[in-house]
Residue, then its C-alpha position, 0 to 999 in steps of 0.5 A: x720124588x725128592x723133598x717137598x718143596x720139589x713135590x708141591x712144586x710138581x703138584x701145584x699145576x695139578x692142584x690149580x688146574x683140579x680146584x678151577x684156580x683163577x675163577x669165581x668158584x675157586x677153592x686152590x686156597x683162601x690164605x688172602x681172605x683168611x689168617x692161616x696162622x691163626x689156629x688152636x690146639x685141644x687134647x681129648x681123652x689119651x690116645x685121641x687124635x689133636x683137635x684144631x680150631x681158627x681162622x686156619x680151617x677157612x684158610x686153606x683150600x680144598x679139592x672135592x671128589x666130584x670137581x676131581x672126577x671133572x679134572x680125570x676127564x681131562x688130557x692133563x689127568x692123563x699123566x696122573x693116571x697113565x690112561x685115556x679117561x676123556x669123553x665118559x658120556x659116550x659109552x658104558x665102558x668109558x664111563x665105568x673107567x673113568x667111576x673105577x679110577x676116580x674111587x680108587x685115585x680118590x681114596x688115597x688122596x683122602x688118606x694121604x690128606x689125613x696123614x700127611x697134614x702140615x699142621x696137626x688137625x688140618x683135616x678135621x679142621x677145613x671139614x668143621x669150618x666148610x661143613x664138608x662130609x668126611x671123606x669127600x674132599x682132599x687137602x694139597x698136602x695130601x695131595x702132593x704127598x700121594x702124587x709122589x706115593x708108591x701107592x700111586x704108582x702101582x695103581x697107574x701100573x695096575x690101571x695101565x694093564x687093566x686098560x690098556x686097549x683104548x676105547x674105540x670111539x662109535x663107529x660111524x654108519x657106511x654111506x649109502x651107496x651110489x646107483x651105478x651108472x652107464x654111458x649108454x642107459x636108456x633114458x628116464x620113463x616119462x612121469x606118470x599121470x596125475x592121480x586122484x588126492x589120498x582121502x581126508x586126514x579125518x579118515x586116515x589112520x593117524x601117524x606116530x612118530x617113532x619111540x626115542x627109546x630105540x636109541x638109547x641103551x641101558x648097558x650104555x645110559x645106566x653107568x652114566x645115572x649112576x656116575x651123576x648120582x654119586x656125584x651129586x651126593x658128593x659135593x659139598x659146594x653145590x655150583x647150582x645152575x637155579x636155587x629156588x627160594x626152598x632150598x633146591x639147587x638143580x645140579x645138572x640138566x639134560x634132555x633125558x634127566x635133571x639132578x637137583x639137590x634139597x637141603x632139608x629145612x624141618x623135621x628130623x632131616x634139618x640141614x641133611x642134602x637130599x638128591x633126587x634124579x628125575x627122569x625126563x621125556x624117552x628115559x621116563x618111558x624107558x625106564x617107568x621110574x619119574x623120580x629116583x632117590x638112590x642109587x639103589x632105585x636108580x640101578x633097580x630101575x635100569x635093571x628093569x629097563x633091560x630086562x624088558x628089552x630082552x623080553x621077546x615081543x609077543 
């Protein structure tokens, strides 16, 4: 692609559209709130990489892993990656797409952001001044820089003839068929007679309803914990749906599981984010696991859960 301004210019809409620009949240850049120019330079020992400090960490804006990850499942992503990447939560195989490309797309924008600043120290300067984890969010210069990147390109070439067969959608169960008729059936037989009321529900053996776990799949749920874990643990600007006074911001919220996020307040974990993913309701029988902490525990719990449905019933 040709020089820069012609790249910024082809990214801007990606970048704006990815970092939510133009709502409450946004993060595409803060130059109206803070001074861009204001920025300091220190050397360490020989050989180390320059140090920057000022207003100009504040400044610039940011993209994190996880609000990219949203952004990929969207048709405008798709001209990025050459792939249909939509719809993830219906089917293990959408949602191991969309988790494979994000790391992958991901990871060289981290690594275009640290080589490609427009200032020396850009990079280490917005990661001191957000306290954002290293390697978890991306700056636009990065960003515009691996869009035009060869790199790129081999990955959408590679993405491409790896998926290159679009992911059927659940195919709908057959409708019932129709009860033939006739032109000359012979008419209905007359209602029969009046029988005597079924026993008292004290003497009946009491009903139960059919397990919810018969519709849900590990092959098919287990991607999916994995994916809201990981992103999760990524944020850096949690946008909780509840913040209690402890510190606990719940993530996200569903019928069969709740991802919530703590900053410890005390002891050895002072100011560390912990993320736990509570299982609820027909996944918490599935599973036999209330609450996992990792995504160890989490696989090691959907590995259960198949592993028990492949047993044959005794």
């Amino acid at each position: 692609m040709g020089p820069s301004s012609k790249r910024a210019a082809f990214a801007r809409p990606f970048w704006n559209a990815a970092t939510c620009y133009g709502t409450a949240h946004a993060t595409t850049t803060f130059h109206e709130q803070h001074n861009k120019r204001d920025y300091r330079y220190s050397h360490g020992r020989c050989g180390d990489f320059v140090s920057q400090s000022g207003q100009r960490g504040l400044a610039l804006g940011y993209l994190t892993k996880v609000r990219f990850v949203r952004f990929l499942s969207t048709p405008m992503a798709a001209t990025l990656t050459g792939v249909d990447l939509s719809r993830p939560g219906q089917g293990a195989e959408r949602a191991s797409r969309l988790i494979v490309v994000a790391e992958e797309f991901f990871s060289l924008l981290v690594r275009y952001s640290l080589s490609h600043p427009f200032r020396d120290g850009d990079y280490g300067n917005v990661e001191r001044s957000r306290k954002l984890p290293h390697g978890s969010f991306c700056i636009f210069t990065g960003f515009q820089e691996a869009l035009a990147s060869v790199e790129l390109e081999a990955l959408r070439a590679e993405w491409r003839a790896r998926y290159a067969a679009p992911v059927p959608d659940p195919e709908p169960l057959p409708p019932a068929p129709e009860a033939p008729s006739s032109p000359s059936a012979p008419p209905p037989p007359p209602p029969p007679p009046a029988t005597a009321p079924p026993p008292s529900s004290s003497s009946a053996a009491p009903s139960r309803a059919p397990d919810a776990t018969g519709t849900l799949r590990p092959d098919r749920i287990g991607p999916i914990l994995v994916a809201e874990y990981e992103a999760a643990s990524a944020r850096g600007d949690p946008e909780a749906v509840h913040v209690g006074p402890s510190g606990c911001c719940v993530l996200k919220t569903t019928k069969l599981f709740t991802v919530q996020r703590t900053i410890a307040r005390r002891g050895a974990q002072l100011g560390r984010p912990r993320v736990a993913l509570i299982a609820k309701g027909a996944l918490k029988r599935a599973l036999r696991v209330a609450v996992m902490r990792s995504v160890p525990e989490v696989c090691s719990a959907v590995n259960g859960w198949a592993a028990r449905s492949t047993r044959p019933n005794n």
